[in-house]
N, C-alpha and C positions, 0 to 999 in steps of 0.2 A: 389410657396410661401412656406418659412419654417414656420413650428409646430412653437410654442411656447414651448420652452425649462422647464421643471419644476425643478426646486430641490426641491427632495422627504426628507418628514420629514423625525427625526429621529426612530419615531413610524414604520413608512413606510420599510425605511429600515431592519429595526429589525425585522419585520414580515418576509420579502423577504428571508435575513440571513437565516433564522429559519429552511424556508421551504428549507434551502440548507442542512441544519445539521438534523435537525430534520424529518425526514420521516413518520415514525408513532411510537407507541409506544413503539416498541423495540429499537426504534434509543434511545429516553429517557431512557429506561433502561438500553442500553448499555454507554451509558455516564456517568451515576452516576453511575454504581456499576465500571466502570472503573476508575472515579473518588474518587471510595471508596476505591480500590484495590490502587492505588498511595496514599493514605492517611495512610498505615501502616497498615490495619482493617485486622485482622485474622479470622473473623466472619458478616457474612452480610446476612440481612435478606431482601428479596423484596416480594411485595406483591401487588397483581394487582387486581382491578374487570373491571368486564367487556372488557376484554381483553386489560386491561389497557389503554385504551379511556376514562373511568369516572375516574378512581382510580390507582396512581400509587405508592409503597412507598418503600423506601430503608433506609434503620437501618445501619449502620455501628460502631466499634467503634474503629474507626481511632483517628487520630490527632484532629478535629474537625477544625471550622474557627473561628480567634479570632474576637472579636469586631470589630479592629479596620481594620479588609479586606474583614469583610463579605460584606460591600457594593460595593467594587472593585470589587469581584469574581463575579457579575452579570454583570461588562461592558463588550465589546466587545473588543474583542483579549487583556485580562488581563490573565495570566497565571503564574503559577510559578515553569512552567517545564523549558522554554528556556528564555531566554534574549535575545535570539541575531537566523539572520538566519544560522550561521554557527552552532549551538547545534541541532538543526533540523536532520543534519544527523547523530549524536549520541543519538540522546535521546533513552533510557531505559526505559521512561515511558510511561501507554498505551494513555493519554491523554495527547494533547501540544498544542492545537490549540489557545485555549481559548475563545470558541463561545460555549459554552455547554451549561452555567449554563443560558447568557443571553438570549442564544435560547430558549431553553426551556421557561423559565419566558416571554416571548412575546407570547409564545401562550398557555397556558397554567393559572393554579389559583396556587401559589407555595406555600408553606410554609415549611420555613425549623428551624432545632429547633437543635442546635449544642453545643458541648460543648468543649473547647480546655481548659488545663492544666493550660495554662497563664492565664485562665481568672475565676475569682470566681467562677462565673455562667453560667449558659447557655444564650443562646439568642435565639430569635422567631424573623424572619423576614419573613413579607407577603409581595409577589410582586405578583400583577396580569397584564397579558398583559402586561407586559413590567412597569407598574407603581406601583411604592414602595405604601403601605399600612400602614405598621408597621413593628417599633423594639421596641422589650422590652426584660427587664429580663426574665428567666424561670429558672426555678429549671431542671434540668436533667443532666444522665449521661458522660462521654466520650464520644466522638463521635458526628456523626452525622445524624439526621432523616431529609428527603429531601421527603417532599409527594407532587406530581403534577395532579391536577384535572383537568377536562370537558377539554382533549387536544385537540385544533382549535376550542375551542367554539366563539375564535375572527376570526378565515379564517376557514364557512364554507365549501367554495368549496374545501381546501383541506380535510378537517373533508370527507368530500362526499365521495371520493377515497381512503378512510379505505376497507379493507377489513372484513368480518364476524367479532366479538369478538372472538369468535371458534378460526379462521384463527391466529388473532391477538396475542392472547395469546397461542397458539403451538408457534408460531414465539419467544415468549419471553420465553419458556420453553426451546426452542433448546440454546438460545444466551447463559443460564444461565448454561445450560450442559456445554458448551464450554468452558464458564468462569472457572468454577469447573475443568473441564480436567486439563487446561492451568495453575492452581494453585489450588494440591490437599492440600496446606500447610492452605487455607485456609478456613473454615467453611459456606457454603453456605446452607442457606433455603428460597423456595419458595415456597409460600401459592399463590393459584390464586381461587378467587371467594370464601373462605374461607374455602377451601381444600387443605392440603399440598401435594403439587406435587412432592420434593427434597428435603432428608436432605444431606447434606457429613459432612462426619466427621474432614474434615478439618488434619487432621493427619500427613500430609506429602506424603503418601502413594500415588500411583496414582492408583497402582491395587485394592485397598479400594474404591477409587473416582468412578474406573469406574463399579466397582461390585456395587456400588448405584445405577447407572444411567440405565447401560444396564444388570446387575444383575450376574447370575451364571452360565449359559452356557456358554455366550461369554467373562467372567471372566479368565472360565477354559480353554480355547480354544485360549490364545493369547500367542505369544512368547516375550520375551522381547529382547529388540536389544537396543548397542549402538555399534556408530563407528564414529571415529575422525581423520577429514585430516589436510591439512595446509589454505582447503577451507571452510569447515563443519563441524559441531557437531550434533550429529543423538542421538536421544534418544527415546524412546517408546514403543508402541507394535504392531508386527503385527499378524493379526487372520489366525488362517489356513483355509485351506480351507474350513472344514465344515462350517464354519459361513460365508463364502462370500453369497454378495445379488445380487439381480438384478437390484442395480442402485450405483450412487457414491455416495449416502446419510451418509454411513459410513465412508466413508473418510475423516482424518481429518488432517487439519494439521494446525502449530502452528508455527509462526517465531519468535525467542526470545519473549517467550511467549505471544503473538497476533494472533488471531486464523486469520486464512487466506484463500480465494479461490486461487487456481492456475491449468488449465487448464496443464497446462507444466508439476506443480510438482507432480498432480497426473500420467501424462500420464508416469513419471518417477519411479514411486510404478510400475505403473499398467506391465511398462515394467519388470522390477527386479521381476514381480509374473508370467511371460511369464511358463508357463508348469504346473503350479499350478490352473492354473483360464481355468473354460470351455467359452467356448463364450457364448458374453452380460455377463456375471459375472463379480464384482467387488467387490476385497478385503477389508477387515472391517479393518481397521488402525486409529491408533495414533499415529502421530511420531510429536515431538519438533526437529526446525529446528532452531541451535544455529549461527549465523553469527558474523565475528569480526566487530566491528564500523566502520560505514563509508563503509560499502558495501550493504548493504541493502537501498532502497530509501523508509521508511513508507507513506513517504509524499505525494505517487502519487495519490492514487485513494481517493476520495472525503469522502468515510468513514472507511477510513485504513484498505480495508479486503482486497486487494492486495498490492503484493512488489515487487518493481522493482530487482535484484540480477543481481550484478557483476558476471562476469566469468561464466556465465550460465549456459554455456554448461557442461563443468567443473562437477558444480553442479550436473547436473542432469545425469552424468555419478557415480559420488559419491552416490547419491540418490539409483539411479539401482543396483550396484554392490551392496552396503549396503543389500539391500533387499534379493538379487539372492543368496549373502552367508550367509544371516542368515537361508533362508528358505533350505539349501542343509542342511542343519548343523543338521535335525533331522527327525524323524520319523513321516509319515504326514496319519497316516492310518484314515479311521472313525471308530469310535468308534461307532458301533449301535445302542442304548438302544431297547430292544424288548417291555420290557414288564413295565408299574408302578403299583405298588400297590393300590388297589380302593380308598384309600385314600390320596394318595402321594398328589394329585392337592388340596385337604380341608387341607391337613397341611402344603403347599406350599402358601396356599393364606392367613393364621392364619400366619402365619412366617413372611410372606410382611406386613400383617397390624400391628402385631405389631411393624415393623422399621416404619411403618409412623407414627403408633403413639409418635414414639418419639421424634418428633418436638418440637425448641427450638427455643427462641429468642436472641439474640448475648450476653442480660445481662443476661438473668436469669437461663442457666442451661452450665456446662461445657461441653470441646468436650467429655472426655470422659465417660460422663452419657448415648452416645448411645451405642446401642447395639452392642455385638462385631460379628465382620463378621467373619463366619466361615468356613472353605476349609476343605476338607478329604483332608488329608497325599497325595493322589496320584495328586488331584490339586494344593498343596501349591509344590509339588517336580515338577510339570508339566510348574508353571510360575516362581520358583525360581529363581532371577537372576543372572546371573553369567556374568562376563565380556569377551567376545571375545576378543582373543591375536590380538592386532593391526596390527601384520603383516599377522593375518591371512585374512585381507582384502585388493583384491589384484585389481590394475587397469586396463581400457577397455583395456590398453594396452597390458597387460598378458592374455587377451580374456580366460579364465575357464584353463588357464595352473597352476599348483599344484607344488611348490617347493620340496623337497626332506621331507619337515620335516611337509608338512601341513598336511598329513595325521593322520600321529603320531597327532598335536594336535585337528584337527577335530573328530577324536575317544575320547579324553578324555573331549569336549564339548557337541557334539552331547548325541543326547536321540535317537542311533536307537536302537534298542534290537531284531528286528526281522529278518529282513536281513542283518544279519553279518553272518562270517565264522564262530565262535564259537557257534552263535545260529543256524543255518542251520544244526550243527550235529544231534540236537535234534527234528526237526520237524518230524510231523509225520503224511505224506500224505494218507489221507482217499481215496482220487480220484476226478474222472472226473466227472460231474452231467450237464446233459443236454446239453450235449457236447461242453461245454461253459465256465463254472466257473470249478477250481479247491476247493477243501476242505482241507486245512491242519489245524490241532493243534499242538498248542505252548503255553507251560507253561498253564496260568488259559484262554485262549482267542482260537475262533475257526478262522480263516482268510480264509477269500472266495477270489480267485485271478477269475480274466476275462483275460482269455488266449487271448484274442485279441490285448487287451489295455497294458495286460504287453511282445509281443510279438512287438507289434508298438513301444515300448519306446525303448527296447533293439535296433531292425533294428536302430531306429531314434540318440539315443545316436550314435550308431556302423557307423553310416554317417556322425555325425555330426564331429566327430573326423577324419574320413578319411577327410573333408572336411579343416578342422584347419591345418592339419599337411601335406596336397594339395598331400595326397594319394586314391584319389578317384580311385577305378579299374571299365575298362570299357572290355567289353566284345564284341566282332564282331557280328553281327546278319544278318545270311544267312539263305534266301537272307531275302533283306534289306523290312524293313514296309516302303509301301506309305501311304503316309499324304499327305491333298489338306490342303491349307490355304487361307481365299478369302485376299482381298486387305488388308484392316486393320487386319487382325490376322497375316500377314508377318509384316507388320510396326513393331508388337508389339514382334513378337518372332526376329528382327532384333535389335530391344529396347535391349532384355535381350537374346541374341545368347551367347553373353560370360557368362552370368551364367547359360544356358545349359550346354553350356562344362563343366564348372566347376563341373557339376554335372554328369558329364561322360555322355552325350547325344552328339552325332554326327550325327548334319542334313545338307542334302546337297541337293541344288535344283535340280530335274531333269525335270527341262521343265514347262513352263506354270504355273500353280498354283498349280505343286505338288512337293512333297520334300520326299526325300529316309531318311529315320531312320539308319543310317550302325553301329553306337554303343549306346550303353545304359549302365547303373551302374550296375556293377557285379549283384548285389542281386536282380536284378528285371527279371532274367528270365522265373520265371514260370508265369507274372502277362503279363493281355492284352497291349499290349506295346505301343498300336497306341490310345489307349483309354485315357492311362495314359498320355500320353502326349499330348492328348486334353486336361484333367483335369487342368496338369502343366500351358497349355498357359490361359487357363480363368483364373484357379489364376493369373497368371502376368499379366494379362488385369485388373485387379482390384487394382492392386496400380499406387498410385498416384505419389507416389515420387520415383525417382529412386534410392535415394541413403539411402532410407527405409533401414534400419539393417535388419529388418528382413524377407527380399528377400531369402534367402539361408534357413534360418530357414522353411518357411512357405514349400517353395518347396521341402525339407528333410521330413517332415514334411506328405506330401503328397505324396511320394514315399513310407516312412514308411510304412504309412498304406494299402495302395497296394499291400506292399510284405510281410502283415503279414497273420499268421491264422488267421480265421477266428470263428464267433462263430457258432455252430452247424456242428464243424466239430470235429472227432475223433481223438485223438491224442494219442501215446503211453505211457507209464510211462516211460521211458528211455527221450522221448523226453519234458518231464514235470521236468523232474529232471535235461537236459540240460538246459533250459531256467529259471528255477530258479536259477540255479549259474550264468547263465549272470546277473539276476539281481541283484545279491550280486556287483556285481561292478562296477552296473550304478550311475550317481551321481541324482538322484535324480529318483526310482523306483517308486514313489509312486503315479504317473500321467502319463497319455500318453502325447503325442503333444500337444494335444487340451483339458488339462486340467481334461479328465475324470477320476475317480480314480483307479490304476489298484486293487485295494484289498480294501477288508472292515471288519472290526473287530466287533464280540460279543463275551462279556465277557459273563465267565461261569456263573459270578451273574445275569446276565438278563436273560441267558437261567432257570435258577434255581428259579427265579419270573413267567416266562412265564410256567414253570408248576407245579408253588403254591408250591415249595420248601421252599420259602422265602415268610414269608408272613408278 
C-alpha cells in the first residue's frame, strides 16, 4: 500500500534549505562577510560570542539595501549577481546563489539595520524563523549591520551536532584569515567573545595582511612569485623552507579570489617544492590562482570551496614549474638565531598588544590610525618584489633545460651571494669538525655545510642530468653480483626492468629465482651493489602508479646517497675544496634529495648576543 504523499509547508522547506547552506556558524559568517565583500565595503567588522552559536554580527559599510529590496533579499533563490544560468559560469562574485540571507533567517533571530544612499534613512528589519517581525526607520550610518542570534534554536537536533564554542569559533577565526589573505584592499576586524582576535589594515598590501595574521618570522621568510601562461595567472608567496610544517594547514590557496581546497592543486605546489621539503613536511603558501571566464566550474561543490578547472593537467604542470623556478632563483640557507636578549620576548609581547590594542570599528577610526608595520632593511630587501622575465618560466616540456640567456637573467634575479664564483674567491674555510660538518666564513655569517647531504646533491644533480641528456655510464662488474628475487619481487623489477636500464643496471636471469647483476652506474662502484639494489626494488614496490614522474627521481635519489660520504668520515681539504666548486653549479645546493639542508647560517649578530656583546 502507498504512503500518503505530503506537501511540505513552506516553513518546512526553508528549514531543510537552511541546513543545506547553513552548517554552523562559520557557514553564517562566511555568507555575510562575502555578502559584504560584493557590496563594495572596504572595511568590515564581525563579532561573535559564543563561538557564534548565541551571537553573531557583521558591520560593513557597503552599498547597503534599499527599502524597497530588503524584503526580496530574504526570499529564496533572489539574488542580484546572476539573472540567468548561463552568468553562473562567469560570475566574479563570491556570492550568487541567493539562499544566504533566507537561510540564515529560518534558523536563526536576525536583525538587520542597513543604510543605502538612495534612501534618507536607515531601516531595522526583524525576521525570526523565517517570519518577518518588523520594519521601521533607524537613524544610521552607510552600510550595513546583519546581527543573527540563538542559531537552530528552531532545529535543535541540528543545534546538537555543533561542535565545542572553542572549536566553533577557531573555525570562524581561520574563515576570516582567509577572507583577509584573498583581499588585503580590504579592512578586516574580529572581536570574539569580546577580545579582538584580527585587525588588517586593509592597505592593499598582502605582505602587511599576512604579517598581521601569521606575524614576523613567516613575514620575513616568504618569496614572492608571479607567473603568467595562456592557461594561468600565479600570484603570491611561497615560504622557504625554514617555515614549512608538518601538516597542509598552511597551504593556501585562492581561485580568483575564493579561497579554495584542492587535493590536486596542492599536490601540484607540493611537487614544484620536490628537493626543498624533507619527508611528511609541507610548505607554507599563498598563491591566488587567476582563470579566464568560463573555465573554472564555482558552481560544483555545495559551498564553493572547490572548483572544477579546464585543461587540468595543463594547469597543474604550470602550477609546478611556477613553483620549481621560482624556488631555484635564490638562496635558501637557515638563518639560525642562537641567542635573544632577556628581554627581546617582554618587548615582543608589549609590541603585539599594542597592534591589538588598536582596534577599530569600520565608522569610527581610519585605516591608517593603525600602527605601521615595520621590517629591518634586510627583511623589506628579502621580500621585495620584483617581477620574473616571462620567458624565464619554462615548460615540462623543456624538463630543467636552460636557454643561452637564462642564466645571464637568473643572476640578476636571484638573491644567491654565497655560492657563486665571485663569492667563492673569498670564503674562508676554517675546516672539518666531527668528521662531518665543514666550517667556513663569508662576509658577517659563519656557514656550517654536512659533507653528506652536500656530497648526495652534487652525485644526485651529476645523475640526474646524465639521465635527461640519456648519458647514463655503466661500468662491467667482474664477476657478476647474485641476487635471488622470490615470485612477486621478479613481477615487480619485470614492472620497472626498463628503468633499471635506464639507470645503468643490467640484470640478467641465471636460473631458478636468482639473477646476475653484470652492469651498474659508473659512480657506484665503491658502494654494496647487491644491497643497493635491494633498496632500489623496495622502493619500486612502493608506488602505485607507474607512470608516477617521479620513478627516476626517487631512484637517482637513492643511488646518490649510497655513493656519497659519509658523516664521520675524514676527508682532505683538497677534497672539500673540490666539492664546493661542484656545488657552485648545482641548480639548487641548498638541500639534498630528500629535502635535508646541506648548510646552515649564524650571523655574526647572534654569535655577538650569545656572548653578551650585544646587549
Amino acid at each position: 500500500m502507498v504512503e500518503e504523499i505530503n506537501i511540505l509547508s513552506e516553513n518546512t522547506i526553508d528549514k531543510i534549505a537552511a541546513g543545506e547552506v547553513i552548517e554552523r556558524p562559520s557557514s553564517v559568517v562566511k555568507e555575510l562577510v562575502e555578502n559584504s565583500i560584493d557590496a563594495g565595503a572596504n572595511s568590515i567588522s564581525v563579532e561573535i560570542r559564543n563561538g557564534g552559536i548565541s551571537y553573531i554580527r557583521v558591520t560593513d559599510n557597503g552599498r547597503g539595501i534599499s527599502k524597497s529590496q530588503i524584503k526580496k533579499a530574504f526570499l529564496r533563490h533572489t539574488t542580484s549577481k546572476i539573472k540567468s544560468a548561463d552568468d553562473i559560469i562567469a560570475v566574479k562574485t563570491l556570492g550568487f546563489r541567493g539562499e544566504a540571507l533566507s537561510s540564515i533567517a529560518a534558523v536563526s533571530k536576525v536583525n538587520l539595520i542597513t543604510h543605502s544612499k538612495n534612501d534618507p534613512v536607515g531601516l531595522s528589519y526583524r525576521i525570526e524563523g523565517g517570519n518577518e517581525i518588523s520594519l521601521s526607520d533607524i537613524g544610521s550610518p552607510d552600510g550595513t549591520t546583519f546581527i543573527a542570534e540563538d542559531l537552530f534554536y528552531n532545529t535543535p537536533v541540528r543545534k546538537k551536532f555543533l561542535n565545542s564554542p572553542l572549536t566553533e569559533g577557531i573555525r570562524i577565526e581561520e574563515l576570516i584569515e582567509h577572507l583577509a589573505l584573498s583581499h588585503p584592499e580590504i579592512s578586516f576586524r574580529l572581536i570574539n567573545n569580546n577580545s579582538e582576535k584580527l585587525v588588517t589594515p586593509g592597505n592593499g598590501s598582502l605582505t602587511d595582511t599576512i604579517y598581521r595574521i601569521y606575524g614576523r618570522e613567516i613575514t620575513k621568510n616568504l618569496l614572492p612569485v608571479e607567473y603568467e601562461s595562456e592557461n594561468i595567472k600565479i600570484e603570491g608567496f611561497l615560504g622557504k623552507s625554514i617555515i614549512n610544517r608538518g601538516n597542509r594547514k598552511f597551504e593556501t590557496f585562492f581561485v580568483n579570489n575564493r579561497y579554495v581546497h584542492g587535493k590536486k592543486l596542492s599536490k601540484a605546489v607540493e611537487d614544484g617544492y620536490k628537493g626543498y621539503l624533507m619527508q611528511h613536511q609541507y610548505p607554507f603558501f599563498i598563491l591566488n590562482l587567476y582563470f579566464p571566464p568560463g573555465s573554472v566550474d564555482v558552481n560544483f561543490h555545495p559551498k564553493k570551496e572547490e572548483v572544477r578547472i579546464e585543461n587540468k593537467e595543463d594547469i597543474y604542470n604550470d602550477i609546478t614549474m611556477c613553483v620549481h623556478n621560482r624556488l631555484i632563483l635564490r638562496e635558501d640557507i637557515d638563518i639560525i638565531p642562537l641567542a635573544e636578549k632577556g628581554n627581546d620576548t617582554e618587548e615582543k609581547a608589549k609590541e603585539a598588544e599594542k597592534e591589538r590594542s588598536y582596534g577599530h570599528e569600520p565608522f569610527e577610526k581610519k585605516k591608517n590610525d593603525l600602527p605601521e608595520i615595520v621590517l629591518t632593511k634586510e627583511e623589506e630587501k628579502e621580500i621585495k618584489y620584483s617581477k620574473v622575465p616571462q620567458n624565464l618560466f619554462f615548460k615540462e616540456s623543456d624538463n630543467f633545460k636552460e636557454n643561452d640567456n637564462f642564466e645571464e637573467k637568473k643572476i640578476h634575479y636571484e638573491q644567491r651571494s654565497f655560492l657563486t664564483p665571485e663569492a667563492r674567491k673569498n670564503f674562508v674555510i676554517i675546516g672539518q669538525v666531527f668528521d662531518t660538518y665543514w666550517i667556513i666564513s663569508y662576509q658577517e655569517k659563519m656557514y656550517i655545510v654536512d659533507q653528506h647531504a652536500a656530497h648526495e646533491k652534487v652525485n644526485y644533480e651529476r645523475m640526474m642530468k646524465r639521465v635527461r641528456e640519456n648519458k647514463i655510464a655503466s661500468q662491467l662488474v667482474s664477476p657478476p653480483v647474485m641476487v635471488s628475487m622470490n615470485r612477486e619481487e621478479q613481477e615487480i623489477f619485470k614492472k620497472y626492468q626498463s628503468e633499471f636500464e635506464s639507470l645503468g643496471f643490467k640484470v640478467s636471469p641465471f636460473g631458478g629465482m636468482d639473477f646476475a647483476i653484470t652492469e651498474i652506474p659508473y659512480e657506484l662502484d665503491s658502494v654494496d651493489k647487491k644491497q643497493l639494489f635491494y633498496d632500489i626494488l623496495e622502493d619500486a614496490s612502493k608506488i602505485k602508479n607507474i607512470s608516477d614522474s617521479s620513478i627516476i627521481k626517487e631512484r637517482i635519489a637513492t643511488m646518490a646517497c649510497k655513493a656519497s660520504i659519509k658523516g664521520n668520515q675524514h676527508i682532505s681539504r683538497q677534497e672539500m675544496e673540490e666539492l664546493l666548486n661542484e656545488m657552485l653549479t648545482l641548480e639548487n645546493p641548498y638541500h639534498c634529495p630528500h629535502g635535508r639542508p646541506t648548510m646552515i647560517a649564524f650571523s655574526r649578530e647572534d654569535l655577538d648576543k650569545l656572548f653578551k656583546r650585544i646587549v
